[in-house]
C-alpha positions as CSV (number, residue, x, y, z in Angstrom):
1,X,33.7,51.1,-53.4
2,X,35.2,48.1,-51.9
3,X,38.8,49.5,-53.1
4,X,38.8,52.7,-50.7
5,X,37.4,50.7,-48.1
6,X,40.4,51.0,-44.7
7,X,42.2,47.8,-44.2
8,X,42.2,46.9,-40.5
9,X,44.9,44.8,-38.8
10,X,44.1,42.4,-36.5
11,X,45.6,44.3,-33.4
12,X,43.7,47.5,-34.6
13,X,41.7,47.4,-30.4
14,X,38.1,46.6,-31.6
15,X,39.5,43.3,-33.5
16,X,41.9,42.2,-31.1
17,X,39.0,43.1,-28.4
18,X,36.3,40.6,-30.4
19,X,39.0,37.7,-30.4
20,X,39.6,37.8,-27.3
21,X,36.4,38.1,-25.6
22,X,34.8,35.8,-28.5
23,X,31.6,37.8,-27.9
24,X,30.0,41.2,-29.3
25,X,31.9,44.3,-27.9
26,X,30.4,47.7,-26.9
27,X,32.6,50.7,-26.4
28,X,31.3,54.1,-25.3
29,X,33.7,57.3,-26.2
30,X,35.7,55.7,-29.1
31,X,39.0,58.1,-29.8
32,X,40.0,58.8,-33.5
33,X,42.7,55.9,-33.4
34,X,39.7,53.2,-32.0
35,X,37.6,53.9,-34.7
36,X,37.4,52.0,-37.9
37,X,37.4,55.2,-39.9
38,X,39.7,57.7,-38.0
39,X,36.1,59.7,-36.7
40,X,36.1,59.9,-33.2
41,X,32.4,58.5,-32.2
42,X,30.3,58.3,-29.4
43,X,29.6,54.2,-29.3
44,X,31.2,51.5,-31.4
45,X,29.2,48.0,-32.3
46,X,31.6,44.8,-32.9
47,X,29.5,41.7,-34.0
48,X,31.9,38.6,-34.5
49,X,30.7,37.1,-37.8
50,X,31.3,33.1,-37.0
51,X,31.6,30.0,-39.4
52,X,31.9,26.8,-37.0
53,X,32.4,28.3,-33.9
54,X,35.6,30.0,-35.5
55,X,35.5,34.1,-36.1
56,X,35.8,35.3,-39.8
57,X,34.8,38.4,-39.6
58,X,33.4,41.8,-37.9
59,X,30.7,43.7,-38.4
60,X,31.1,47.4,-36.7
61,X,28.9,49.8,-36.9
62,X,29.9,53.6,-35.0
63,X,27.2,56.0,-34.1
64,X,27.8,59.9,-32.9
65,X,24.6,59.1,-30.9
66,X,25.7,57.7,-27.6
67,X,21.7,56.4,-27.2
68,X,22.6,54.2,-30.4
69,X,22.5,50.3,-30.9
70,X,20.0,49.2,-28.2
71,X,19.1,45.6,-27.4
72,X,17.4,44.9,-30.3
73,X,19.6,46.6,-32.5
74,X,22.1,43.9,-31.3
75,X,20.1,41.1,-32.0
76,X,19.0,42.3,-35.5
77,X,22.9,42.8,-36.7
78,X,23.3,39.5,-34.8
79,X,21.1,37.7,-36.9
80,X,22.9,39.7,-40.1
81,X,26.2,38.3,-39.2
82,X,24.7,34.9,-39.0
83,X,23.6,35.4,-42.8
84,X,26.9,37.1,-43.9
85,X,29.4,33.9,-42.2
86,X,26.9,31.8,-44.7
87,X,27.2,33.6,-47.6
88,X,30.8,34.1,-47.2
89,X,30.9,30.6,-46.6
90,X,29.1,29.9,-49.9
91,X,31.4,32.1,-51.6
92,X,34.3,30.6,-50.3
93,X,33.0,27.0,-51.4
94,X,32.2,28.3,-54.8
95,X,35.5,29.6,-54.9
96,X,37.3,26.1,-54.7
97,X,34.9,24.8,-56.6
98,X,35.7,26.6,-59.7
99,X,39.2,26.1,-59.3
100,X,38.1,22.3,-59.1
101,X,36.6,22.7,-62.8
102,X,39.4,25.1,-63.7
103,X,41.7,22.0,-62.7
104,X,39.7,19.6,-64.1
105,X,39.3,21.3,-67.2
106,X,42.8,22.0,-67.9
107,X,43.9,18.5,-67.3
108,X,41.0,17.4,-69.8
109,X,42.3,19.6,-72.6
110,X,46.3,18.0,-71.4
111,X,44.7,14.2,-71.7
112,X,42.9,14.3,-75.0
113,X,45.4,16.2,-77.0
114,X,48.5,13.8,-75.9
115,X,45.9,11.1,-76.9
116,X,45.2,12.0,-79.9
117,X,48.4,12.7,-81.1
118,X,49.5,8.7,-80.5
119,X,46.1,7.6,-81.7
120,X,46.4,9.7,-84.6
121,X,49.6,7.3,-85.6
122,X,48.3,4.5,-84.4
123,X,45.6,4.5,-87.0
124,X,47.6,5.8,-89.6
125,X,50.0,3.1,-90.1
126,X,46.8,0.6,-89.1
127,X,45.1,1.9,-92.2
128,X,48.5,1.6,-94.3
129,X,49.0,-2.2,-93.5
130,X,45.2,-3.4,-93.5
131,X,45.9,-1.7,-97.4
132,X,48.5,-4.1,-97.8
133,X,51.3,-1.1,-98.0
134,X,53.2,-3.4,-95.7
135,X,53.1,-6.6,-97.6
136,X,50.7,-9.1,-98.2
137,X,48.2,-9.7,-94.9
138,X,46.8,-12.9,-94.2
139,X,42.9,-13.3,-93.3
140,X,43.1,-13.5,-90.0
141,X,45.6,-10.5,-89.7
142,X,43.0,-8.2,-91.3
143,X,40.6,-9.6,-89.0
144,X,42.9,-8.0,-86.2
145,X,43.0,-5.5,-88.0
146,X,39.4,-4.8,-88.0
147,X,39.5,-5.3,-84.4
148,X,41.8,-2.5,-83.9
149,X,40.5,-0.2,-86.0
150,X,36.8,-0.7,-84.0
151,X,38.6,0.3,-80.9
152,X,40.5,3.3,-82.3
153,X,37.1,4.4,-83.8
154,X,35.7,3.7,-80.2
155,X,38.9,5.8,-78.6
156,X,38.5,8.9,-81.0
157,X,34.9,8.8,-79.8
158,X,35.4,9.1,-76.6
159,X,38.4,11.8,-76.7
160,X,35.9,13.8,-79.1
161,X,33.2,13.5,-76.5
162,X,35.5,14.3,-73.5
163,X,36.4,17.4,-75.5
164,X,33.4,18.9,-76.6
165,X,31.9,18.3,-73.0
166,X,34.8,20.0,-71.2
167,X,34.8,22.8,-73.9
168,X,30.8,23.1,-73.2
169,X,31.5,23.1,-69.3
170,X,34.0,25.8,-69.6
171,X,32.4,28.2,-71.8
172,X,34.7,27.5,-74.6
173,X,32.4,26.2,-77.0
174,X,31.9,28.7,-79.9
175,X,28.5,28.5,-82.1
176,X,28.7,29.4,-85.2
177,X,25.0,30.7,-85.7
178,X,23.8,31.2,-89.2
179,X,20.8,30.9,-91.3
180,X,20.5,27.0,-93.1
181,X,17.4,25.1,-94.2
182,X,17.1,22.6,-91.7
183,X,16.1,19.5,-94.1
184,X,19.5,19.6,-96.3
185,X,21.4,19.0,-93.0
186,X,19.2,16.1,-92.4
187,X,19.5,14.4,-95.4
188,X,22.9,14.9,-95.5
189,X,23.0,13.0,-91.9
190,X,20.8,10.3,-93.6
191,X,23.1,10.0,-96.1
192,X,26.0,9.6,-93.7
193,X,24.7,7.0,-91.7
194,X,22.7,4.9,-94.6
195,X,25.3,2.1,-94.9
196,X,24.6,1.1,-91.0
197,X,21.1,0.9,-91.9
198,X,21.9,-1.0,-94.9
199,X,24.1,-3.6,-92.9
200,X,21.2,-4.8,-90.6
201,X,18.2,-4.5,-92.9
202,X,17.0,-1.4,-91.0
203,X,14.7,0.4,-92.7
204,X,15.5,4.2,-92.5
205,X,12.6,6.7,-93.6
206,X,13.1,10.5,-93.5
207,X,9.6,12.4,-93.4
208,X,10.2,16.0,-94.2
209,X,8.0,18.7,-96.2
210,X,8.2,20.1,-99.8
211,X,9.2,23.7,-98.0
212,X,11.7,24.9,-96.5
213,X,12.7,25.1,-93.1
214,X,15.2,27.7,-92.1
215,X,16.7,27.8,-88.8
216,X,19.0,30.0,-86.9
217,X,21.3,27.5,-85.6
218,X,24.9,26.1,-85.5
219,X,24.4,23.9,-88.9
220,X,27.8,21.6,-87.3
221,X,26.5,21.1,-83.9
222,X,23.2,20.2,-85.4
223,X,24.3,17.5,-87.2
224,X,25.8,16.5,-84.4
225,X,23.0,16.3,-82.7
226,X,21.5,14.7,-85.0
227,X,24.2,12.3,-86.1
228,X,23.9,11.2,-82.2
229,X,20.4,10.6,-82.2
230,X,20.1,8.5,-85.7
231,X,23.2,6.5,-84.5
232,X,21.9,5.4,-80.9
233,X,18.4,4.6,-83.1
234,X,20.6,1.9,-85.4
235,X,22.0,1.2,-82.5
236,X,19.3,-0.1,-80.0
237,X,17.1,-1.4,-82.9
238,X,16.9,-4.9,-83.6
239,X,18.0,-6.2,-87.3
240,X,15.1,-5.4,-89.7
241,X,13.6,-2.8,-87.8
242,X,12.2,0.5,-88.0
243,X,13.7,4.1,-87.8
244,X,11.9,7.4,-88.8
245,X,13.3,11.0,-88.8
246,X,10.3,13.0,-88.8
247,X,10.8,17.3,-89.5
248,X,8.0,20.0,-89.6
249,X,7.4,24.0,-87.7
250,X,5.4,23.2,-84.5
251,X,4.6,26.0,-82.4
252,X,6.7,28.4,-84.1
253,X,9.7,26.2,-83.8
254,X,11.7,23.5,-86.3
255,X,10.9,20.2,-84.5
256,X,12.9,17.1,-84.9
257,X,11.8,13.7,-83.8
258,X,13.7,10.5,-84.7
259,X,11.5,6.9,-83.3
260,X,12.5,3.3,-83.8
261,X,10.9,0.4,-82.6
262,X,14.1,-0.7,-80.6
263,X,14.7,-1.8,-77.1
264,X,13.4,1.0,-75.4
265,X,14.0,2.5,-72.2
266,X,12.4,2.6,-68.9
267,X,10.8,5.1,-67.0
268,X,13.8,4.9,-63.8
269,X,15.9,5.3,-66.8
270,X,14.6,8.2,-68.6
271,X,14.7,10.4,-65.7
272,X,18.7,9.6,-65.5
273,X,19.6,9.1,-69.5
274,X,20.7,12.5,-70.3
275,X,23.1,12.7,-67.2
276,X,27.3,12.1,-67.8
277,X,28.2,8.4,-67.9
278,X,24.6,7.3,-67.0
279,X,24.5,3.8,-68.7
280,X,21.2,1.7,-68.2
281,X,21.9,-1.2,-66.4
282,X,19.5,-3.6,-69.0
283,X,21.9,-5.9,-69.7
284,X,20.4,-5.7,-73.5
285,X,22.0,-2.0,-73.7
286,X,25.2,-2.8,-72.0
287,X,25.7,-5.4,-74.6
288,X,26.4,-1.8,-77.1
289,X,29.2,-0.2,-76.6
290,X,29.2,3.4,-75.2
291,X,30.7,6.1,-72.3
292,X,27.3,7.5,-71.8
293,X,28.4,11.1,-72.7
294,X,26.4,11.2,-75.9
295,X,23.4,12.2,-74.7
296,X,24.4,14.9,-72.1
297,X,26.3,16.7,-74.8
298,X,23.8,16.6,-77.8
299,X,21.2,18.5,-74.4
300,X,23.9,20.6,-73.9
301,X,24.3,21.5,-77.6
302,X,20.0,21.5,-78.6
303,X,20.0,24.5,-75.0
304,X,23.0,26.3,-76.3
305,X,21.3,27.2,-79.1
306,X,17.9,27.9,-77.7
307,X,16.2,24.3,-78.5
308,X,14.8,21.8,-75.8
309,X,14.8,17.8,-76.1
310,X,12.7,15.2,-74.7
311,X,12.1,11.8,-75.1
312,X,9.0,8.9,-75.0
313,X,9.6,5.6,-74.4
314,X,8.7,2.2,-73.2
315,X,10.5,-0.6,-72.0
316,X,10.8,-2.8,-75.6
317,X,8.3,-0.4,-77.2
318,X,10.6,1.8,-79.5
319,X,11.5,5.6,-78.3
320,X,10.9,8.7,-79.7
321,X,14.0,11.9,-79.0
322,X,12.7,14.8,-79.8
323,X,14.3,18.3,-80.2
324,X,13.5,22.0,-81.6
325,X,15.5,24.6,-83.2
326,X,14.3,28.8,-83.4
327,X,13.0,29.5,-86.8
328,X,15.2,32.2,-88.2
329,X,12.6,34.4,-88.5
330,X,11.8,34.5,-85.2
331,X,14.7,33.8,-83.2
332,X,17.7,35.0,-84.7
333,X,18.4,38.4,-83.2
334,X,17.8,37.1,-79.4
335,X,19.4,33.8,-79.7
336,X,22.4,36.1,-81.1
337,X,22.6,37.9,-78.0
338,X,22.4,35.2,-76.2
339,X,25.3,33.4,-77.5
340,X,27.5,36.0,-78.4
């Protein structure tokens, strides 16, 4: 038990005889007040544990057995000090690197609650005058006021994002796991998300069976998920073109899969597009407007749960993001466990 362990000073004499000599230290007929423990002993071992040339530590080892620690005795608790200085070392560097996220964290959860709170206003009285509530607005004003309301939609997107990523980091993300048919929460989505299609002649087709599909899932962070992966398929398809939503059991699993005949993405690409803020440098994509958090969290979300996504594409060929879900037959107790 680390607890009852003795705390030794750094004048106790085998310390303060390492640090001086900067080398490993043998002594023969070690009194009760030399020893690390208070038993007198026959030989005492001091190994300096180093971590760039500077000693961290000590490893001693005492022996009744005054033929103890031999050469290559030394050498072996040599080499084991060499390991300990780099896992204490690693330790130490995870250390500050959790209070780096800890940091981070906190001042993520500071930013996008004072943000919302303004944006939150902002909007409200937006809304108010582009209702003429205010008085009479002329054409162009509600054209500026269209503008505006783009750009707070944009900002609330981005604070929601920054929030569920930070909460997913942290651990702080809570699923609410339940049984759900899988297809009402698509259609739903479908529903949602229709008028887009509508405005640019998009043809939206949802392919789903007669049967139910239940799944033991988060039936919020699956529409998420999905809401992500329709939107960015309205998104990066051309006017008049092609989007399907395809659901069926595969393997024991629900499987998603929403294509579109859209711009496509390359291979150099694909390998990066579901890291934070990647954004494809084809200047076709940056023309849309996005952080490049969407993806990273809906991978987060589909794992969380016990799901995988991938994705197919080719460079102005369409893509194809697909994910799975456990069937709540199967799944339920042990993705429970896990997530509990």
């Amino acid at each position: 038990n680390p607890e009852e362990l003795p705390i030794v000073q750094l004048d106790h004499p085998i310390v303060a005889a390492v640090l001086e000599s900067q080398e490993i230290v043998r002594s023969d007929d070690v009194t009760k007040s030399q020893a690390i423990d208070g038993t007198a002993a026959a030989v005492q071992l001091a190994v300096p544990i180093r971590r760039d040339a500077k000693i961290i530590g000590l490893i001693t080892l005492e022996s009744q057995d005054e033929t103890s620690f031999r050469p290559d005795d030394v050498a072996f608790v040599g080499r084991l000090a060499d390991r300990a200085a780099v896992a204490i070392e690693n330790a130490r560097l995870y250390e500050e690197i959790q209070m780096a996220n800890d940091a981070k964290s906190r001042f993520i959860s500071m930013v996008t609650h004072e943000l919302r709170v303004p944006l939150t206003s902002i909007k409200g009285y937006a809304d108010l005058i582009a209702k003429g509530l205010a008085g009479p607005i002329s054409d162009q004003q509600g054209q500026f006021l269209s503008v505006i309301s783009r750009n707070l939609t944009r900002m609330s997107t981005l604070i929601q994002d920054l929030s569920d990523l930070n909460r997913i980091e942290s651990g702080r993300m809570r699923f609410k796991l339940e049984e759900f048919d899988l297809r009402e929460t698509v259609e739903d989505v479908a529903d949602s998300l229709q008028e887009r299609f509508n405005s640019r002649q998009q043809n939206l087709k949802v392919e789903m069976p007669q049967e139910p599909i239940i799944v033991y899932a988060d039936r919020l962070r699956t529409g998420q998920v999905l809401t992500n992966l329709v939107s960015n398929a309205n998104k990066y398809t051309p006017d008049n073109g092609r989007i399907i939503v395809r659901v069926n059991e595969d393997a024991g699993k629900a499987a998603v899969a929403v294509m579109d005949n859209g711009l496509g993405i390359s291979e150099e690409d694909q390998a990066k597009l579901f890291s934070q803020f990647f954004r494809s440098e084809d200047e076709n994509v940056r023309e849309q407007v996005g952080w490049g958090l969407g993806l990273s969290i809906v991978k987060m979300l589909v794992e969380a749960q016990g799901g995988e996504i991938s994705v197919e594409s080719a460079l102005r060929r369409g893509s194809k993001f697909a994910f799975t879900l456990p069937i709540a037959a199967i799944a339920a107790p042990s993705t429970a466990e896990a997530l509990s």
